[in-house]
C-alpha positions in Angstrom: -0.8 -2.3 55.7 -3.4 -4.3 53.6 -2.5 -3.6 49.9 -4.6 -3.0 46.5 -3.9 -4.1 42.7 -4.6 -0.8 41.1 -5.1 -1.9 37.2 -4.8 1.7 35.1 -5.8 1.9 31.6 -5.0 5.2 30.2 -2.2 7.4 30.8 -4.6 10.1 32.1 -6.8 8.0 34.1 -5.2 7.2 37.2 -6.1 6.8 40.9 -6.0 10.6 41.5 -7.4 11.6 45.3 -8.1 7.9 46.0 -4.5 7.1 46.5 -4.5 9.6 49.5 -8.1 8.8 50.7 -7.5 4.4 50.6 -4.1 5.2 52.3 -5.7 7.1 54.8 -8.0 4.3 55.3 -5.3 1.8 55.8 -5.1 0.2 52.1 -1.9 0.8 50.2 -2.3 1.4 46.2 -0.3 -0.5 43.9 -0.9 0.8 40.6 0.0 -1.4 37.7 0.0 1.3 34.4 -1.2 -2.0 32.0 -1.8 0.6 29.5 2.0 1.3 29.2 3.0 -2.5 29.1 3.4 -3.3 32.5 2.3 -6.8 33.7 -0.2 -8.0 35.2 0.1 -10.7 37.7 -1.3 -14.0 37.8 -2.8 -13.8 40.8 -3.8 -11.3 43.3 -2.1 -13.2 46.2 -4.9 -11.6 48.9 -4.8 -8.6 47.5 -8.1 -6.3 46.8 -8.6 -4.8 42.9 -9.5 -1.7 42.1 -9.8 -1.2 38.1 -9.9 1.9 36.5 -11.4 3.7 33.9 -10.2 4.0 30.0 -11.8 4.3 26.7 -12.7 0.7 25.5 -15.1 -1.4 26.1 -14.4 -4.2 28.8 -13.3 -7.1 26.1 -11.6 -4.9 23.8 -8.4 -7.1 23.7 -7.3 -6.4 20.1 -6.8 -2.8 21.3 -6.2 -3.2 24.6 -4.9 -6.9 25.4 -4.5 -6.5 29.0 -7.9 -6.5 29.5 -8.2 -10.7 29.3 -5.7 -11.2 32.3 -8.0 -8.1 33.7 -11.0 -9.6 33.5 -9.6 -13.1 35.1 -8.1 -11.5 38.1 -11.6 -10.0 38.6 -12.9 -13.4 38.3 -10.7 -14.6 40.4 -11.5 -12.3 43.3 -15.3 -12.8 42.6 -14.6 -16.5 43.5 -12.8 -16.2 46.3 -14.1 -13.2 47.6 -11.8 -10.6 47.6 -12.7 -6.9 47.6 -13.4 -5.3 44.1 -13.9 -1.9 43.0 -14.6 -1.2 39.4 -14.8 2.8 37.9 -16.5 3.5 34.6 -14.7 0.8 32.7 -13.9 -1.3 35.8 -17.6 -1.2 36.6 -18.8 -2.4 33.5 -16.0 -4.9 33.0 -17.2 -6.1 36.8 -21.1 -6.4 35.1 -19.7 -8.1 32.5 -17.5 -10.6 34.4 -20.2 -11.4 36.8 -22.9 -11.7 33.9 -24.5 -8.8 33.1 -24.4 -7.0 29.6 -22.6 -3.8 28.4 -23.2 -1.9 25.3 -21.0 0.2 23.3 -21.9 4.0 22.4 -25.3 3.3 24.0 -27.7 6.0 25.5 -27.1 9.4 26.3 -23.2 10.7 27.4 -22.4 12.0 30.8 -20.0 14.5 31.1 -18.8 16.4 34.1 -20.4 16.9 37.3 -23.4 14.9 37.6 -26.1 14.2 39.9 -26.9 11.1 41.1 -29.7 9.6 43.1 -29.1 6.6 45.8 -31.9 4.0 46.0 -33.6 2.0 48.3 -31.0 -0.7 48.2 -28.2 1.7 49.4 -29.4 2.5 52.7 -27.7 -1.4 54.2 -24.8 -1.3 51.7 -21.4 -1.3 53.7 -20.2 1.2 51.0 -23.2 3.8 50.0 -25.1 3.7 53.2 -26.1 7.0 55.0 -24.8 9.2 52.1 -26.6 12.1 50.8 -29.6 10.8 48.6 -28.5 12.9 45.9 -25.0 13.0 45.5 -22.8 14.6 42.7 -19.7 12.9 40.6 -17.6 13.3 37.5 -18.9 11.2 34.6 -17.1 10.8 31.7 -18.9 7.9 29.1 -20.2 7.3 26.1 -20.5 3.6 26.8 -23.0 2.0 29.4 -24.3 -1.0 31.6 -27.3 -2.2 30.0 -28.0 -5.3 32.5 -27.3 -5.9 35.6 -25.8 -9.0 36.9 -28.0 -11.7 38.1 -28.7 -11.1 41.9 -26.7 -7.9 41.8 -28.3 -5.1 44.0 -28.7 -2.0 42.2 -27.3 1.1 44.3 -27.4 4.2 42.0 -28.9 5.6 38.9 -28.9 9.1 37.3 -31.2 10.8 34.7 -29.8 10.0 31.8 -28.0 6.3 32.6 -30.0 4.5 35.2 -26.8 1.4 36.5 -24.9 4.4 38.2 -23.6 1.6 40.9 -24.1 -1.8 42.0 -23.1 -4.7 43.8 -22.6 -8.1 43.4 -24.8 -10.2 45.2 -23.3 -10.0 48.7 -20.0 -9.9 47.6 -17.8 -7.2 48.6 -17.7 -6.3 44.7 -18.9 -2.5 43.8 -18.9 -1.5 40.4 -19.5 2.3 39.5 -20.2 4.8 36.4 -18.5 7.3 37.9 -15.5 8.8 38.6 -15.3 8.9 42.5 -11.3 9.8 42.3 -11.2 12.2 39.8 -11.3 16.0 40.9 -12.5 18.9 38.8 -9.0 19.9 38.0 -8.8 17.0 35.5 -11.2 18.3 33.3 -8.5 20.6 31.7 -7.2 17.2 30.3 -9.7 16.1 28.8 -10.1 16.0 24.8 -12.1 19.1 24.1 -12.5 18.3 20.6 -14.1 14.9 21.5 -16.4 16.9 24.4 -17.3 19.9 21.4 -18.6 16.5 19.4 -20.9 16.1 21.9 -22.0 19.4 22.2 -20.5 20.0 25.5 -18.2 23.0 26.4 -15.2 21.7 28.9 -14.5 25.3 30.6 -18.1 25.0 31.4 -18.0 21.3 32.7 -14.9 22.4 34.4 -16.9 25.7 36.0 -19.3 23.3 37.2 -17.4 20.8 38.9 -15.5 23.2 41.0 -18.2 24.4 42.2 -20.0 21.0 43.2 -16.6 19.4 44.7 -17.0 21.3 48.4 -20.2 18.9 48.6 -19.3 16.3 46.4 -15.7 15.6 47.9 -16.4 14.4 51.5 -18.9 12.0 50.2 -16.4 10.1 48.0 -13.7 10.7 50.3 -15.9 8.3 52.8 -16.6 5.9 50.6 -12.8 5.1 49.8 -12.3 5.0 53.5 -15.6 2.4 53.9 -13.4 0.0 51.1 -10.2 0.3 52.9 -11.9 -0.7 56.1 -12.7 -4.5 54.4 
């Protein structure tokens, strides 16, 4: 079985559902928790990358050193065309990497379920083709993409934050806002305190997401499947 570097960040952001959904697809997860001092290695040795999400921004070393041999390993597969995946911070570290521009605290937050809208540039994309136009997911950010990537193809955009996903260039390199792996149940987790400084209720976000995850489920489900498959 194919394999995946799985780079976690926080103790409470892990691969949830898409460990089940890549393995079902044929890729095995090998999560790395970085966050808890495990190393990183120095290569990927034809492995694909999936980074996760976390609460820093994607070159906040003095909190979070991993993030440097992170952010090589992602350059690294950009050059020699590996398969990347990159969630909420993994997708703006992947902008970053490949030249684009990410802001701290920047916009409006996105909590709980959300929906998105595809755009034209979907409908050929070996990952986001043929899915519902309109497509809900957790979100859970205060940062934000605020440039794309030269030549990147823009996939996905929401009300309130308009890079929801993206690719780079023709590469098989997906970056995304969203949480595609995280169900409704770990909304319980989350800081309320943080969520109430936002104005935002978490039994409500929680109420909201169960309720869109019959729908919103089978569409993520197919994109992990879609990434195991390269």
């Amino acid at each position: 079985m194919a394999t995946a570097l799985v780079v976690q960040n926080t103790a409470g952001g892990g691969l949830g559902r898409w460990a089940g959904w890549l393995r079902e697809g044929g890729l095995e997860p090998r999560v790395v928790a970085a966050y808890d001092g495990q190393p990183l290695p120095e290569r990927l040795a034809d492995r694909a990358l999936v980074v996760l999400g976390g609460g820093y921004l994607p070159d906040d070393d003095a909190r979070a050193p991993w993030l440097a041999r992170t952010r090589a390993l992602m350059g690294q597969a950009l050059e020699e065309g590996t398969p990347v995946f990159g969630i909420c911070l993994g997708g703006q570290m992947l902008a970053r990497v490949a030249g684009g521009e990410v802001r701290g605290e920047h916009g409006t937050p996105e909590f709980g379920s959300t929906r998105l809208r595809l755009r034209a540039e979907a409908a050929d994309d070996p990952l986001f083709h043929g899915l519902p136009a309109e497509p809900t997911a957790l979100e859970n950010h205060v940062d934000a993409i605020v440039g794309l990537p030269p030549g990147a193809r823009w996939l996905a955009e929401s009300e309130a934050c308009p890079y929801q996903a993206f690719r780079v260039g023709d590469a098989p390199a997906w970056g995304v806002q969203f949480h595609p792996e995280a169900e409704a149940a770990r909304i319980p987790r989350w800081d309320a305190a943080r969520l109430a400084r936002h104005g935002v209720d978490r039994a409500a976000l929680h109420a909201a997401a169960l309720a869109a995850e019959p729908a919103s489920a089978p569409v993520w489900r197919e994109v992990a499947h879609r990434f195991a498959a390269l």
